[in-house]
N, C-alpha and C positions, 0 to 999 in steps of 0.2 A: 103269266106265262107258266105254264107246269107241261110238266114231262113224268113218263116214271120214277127216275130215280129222284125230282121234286118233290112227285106224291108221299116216295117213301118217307123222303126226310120230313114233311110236313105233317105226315102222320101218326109218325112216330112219339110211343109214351111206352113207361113203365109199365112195363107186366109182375105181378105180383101176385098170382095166378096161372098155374100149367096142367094141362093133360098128363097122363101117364105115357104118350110118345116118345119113344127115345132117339135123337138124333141118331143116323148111322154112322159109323167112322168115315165113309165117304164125307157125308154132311159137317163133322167136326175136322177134317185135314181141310176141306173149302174155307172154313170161317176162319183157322190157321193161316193159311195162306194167302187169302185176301187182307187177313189185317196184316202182315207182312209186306202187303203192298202200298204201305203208308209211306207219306214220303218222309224218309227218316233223317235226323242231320247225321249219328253213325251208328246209327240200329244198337243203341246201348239201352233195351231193352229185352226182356223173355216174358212167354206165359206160359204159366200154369195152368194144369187141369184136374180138377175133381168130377168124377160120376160118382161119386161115395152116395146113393139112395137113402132117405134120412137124414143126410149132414147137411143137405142144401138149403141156403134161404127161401121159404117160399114155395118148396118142397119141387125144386127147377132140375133137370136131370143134368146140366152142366152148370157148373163154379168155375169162371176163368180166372186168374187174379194175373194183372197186368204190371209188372215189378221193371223199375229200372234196375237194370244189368251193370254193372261196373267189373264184375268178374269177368267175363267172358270176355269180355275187350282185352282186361289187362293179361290175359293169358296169351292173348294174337300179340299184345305191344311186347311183351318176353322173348314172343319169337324174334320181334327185331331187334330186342334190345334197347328199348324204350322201355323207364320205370313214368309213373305219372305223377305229370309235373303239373297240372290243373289241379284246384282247393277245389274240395268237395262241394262247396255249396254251388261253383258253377258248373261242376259237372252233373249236379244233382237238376238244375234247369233246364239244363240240355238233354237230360236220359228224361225227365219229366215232358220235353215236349214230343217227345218221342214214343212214351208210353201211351200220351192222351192220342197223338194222331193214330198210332194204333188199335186205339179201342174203339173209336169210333170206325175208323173201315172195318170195325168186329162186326160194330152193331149195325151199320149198314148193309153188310154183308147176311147176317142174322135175318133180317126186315126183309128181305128181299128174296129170300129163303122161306117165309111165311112163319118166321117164328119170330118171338118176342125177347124183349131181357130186361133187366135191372140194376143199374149201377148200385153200390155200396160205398160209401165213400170216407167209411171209417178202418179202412183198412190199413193205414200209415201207425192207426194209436193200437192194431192188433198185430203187430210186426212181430215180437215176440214170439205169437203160436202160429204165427206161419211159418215162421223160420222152421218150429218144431213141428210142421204138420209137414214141410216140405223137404226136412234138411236143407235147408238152403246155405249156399256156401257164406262167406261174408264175402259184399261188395257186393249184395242184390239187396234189393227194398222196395217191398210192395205198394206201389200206387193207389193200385183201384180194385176192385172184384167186382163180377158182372156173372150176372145170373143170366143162364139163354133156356128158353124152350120154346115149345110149344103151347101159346097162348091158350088159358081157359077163362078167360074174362074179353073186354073189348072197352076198356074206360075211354073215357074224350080225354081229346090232347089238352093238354093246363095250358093255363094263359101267358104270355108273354108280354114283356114294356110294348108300349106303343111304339114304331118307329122312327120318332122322334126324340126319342128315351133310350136311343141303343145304339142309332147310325147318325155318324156327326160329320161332315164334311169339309175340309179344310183347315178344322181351327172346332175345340172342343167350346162345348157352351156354356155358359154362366146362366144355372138354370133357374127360372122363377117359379113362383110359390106355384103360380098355374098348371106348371107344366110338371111340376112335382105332386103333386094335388091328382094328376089325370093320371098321370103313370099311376098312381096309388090308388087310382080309381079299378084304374083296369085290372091292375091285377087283383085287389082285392073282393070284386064285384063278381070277378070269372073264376076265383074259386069258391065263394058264398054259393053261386051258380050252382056249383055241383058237389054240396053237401059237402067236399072231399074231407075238412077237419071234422063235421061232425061224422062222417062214416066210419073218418079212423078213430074217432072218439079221445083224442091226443088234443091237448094244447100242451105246449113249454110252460112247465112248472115254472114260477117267477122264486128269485129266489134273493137273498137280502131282505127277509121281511116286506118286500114289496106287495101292495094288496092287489088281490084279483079283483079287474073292474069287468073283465071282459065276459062273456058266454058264446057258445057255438050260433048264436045267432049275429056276431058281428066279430066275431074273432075269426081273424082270414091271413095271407099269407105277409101280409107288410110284417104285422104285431107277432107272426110267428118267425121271423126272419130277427127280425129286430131282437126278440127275448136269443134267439141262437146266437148270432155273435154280440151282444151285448152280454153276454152270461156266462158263455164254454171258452173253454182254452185260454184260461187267461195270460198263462204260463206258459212259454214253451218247454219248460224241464221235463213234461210228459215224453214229447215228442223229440226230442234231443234224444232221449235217451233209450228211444227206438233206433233213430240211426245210428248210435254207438253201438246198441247190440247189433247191429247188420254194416258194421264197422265203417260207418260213415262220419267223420268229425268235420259239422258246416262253419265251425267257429274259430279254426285253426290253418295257417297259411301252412305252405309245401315248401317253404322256402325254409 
């Protein structure tokens, strides 16, 4: 069954790649606005915007960066005279689903507009120089950043689990070698497919002395996933200590 906005969402991939087109402010208040139109649980999120030419990933004419909000609430809860009585780490889940449902009606909205984007998703561990690129007050915390333009490339959409590997009905599955085996098929068969790790000429450094066994001829996206969270972020003191600078403490009750 497909429709347009089907098409869009199935279409849809990273652009990493743009024209020199610049959205017009009509174009950037619509992608505003629409992603505003997410369904929020208390819109305890903001965006951010850069057209800073040169500073942009990718060299994209718009930088969004999609930040839960906790400031802006607790200035309306002052009006009424409510201090906040929720522990950060669950307010941080809720301005979180709030930020994501946002950014996708971004990028839906983006698609559908004929232009492209890019999520970033190291933007939590660069909180520090957003803070100072944006003034940002404390009680905001950057989610995500999303690069939009105007496509100058047309890559094929990446592969995805089988859906057998992602939609479970009634009662989750106890999965056998098989079926883990095929997922690992697909996806790793449909990015070999399209050179994409040898294009980028990137694999994940192994690191612990462990030996390189792999090369760009069978190194694909399982073995690159697998070195990612088997290797990064061991610690959370990194990331702790972003949300402290953006005056968020997940580790201490309100009580």
């Amino acid at each position: 069954m497909r429709n347009p906005v089907i098409d869009i969402l199935m279409n849809r991939k990273s652009i990493r790649k743009y024209t020199d087109e610049k959205p017009s402010d009509e174009v950037v208040e619509t992608l505003a606005t629409a992603a505003q139109q997410a369904p929020f649980a208390g819109q305890m999120c903001s965006l951010l915007l850069s057209r800073r030419k040169g500073k942009i990933p990718f060299g994209a004419p718009l930088l969004f960066t999609i930040c839960f909000d906790m400031h802006k609430m607790e200035t309306i809860m002052q009006k009424r005279k409510w201090s906040t009585g929720s522990c950060d780490l669950s307010l941080l889940l809720f301005g979180m689903q709030d930020a994501v449902l946002m950014s996708e009606n971004l990028v839906i909205a983006a698609e559908s507009l004929k232009m492209g984007s890019c999520f970033i998703g190291n933007a939590p561990y660069r909180a520090k120089s957003i803070i100072e690129r944006y003034r940002l007050p404390k009680r905001v915390f950057p989610i995500v950043q999303l690069t939009v333009g105007y496509p100058d490339e047309n890559p094929p959409t990446r592969p995805r689990y089988p859906l057998d590997y992602f939609l479970f009905e009634s009662e989750y599955p106890e999965f056998t070698d098989e079926m883990i085996a095929s997922a690992m098929k697909v996806m790793d068969d449909g990015y070999l497919a399209q050179d994409y790790y040898t294009e980028a000429n990137y694999m994940v450094p192994l690191e612990n002395d462990r030996e390189e066994t792999f090369t760009f001829k069978d190194y694909s996206w399982t073995e690159h996933m697998g070195r990612k969270w088997g290797q990064w972020t061991p610690s959370p003191e990194e990331l702790l200590e972003q949300l402290n600078a953006c005056g968020f403490d997940i580790t201490s009750s309100t009580e």
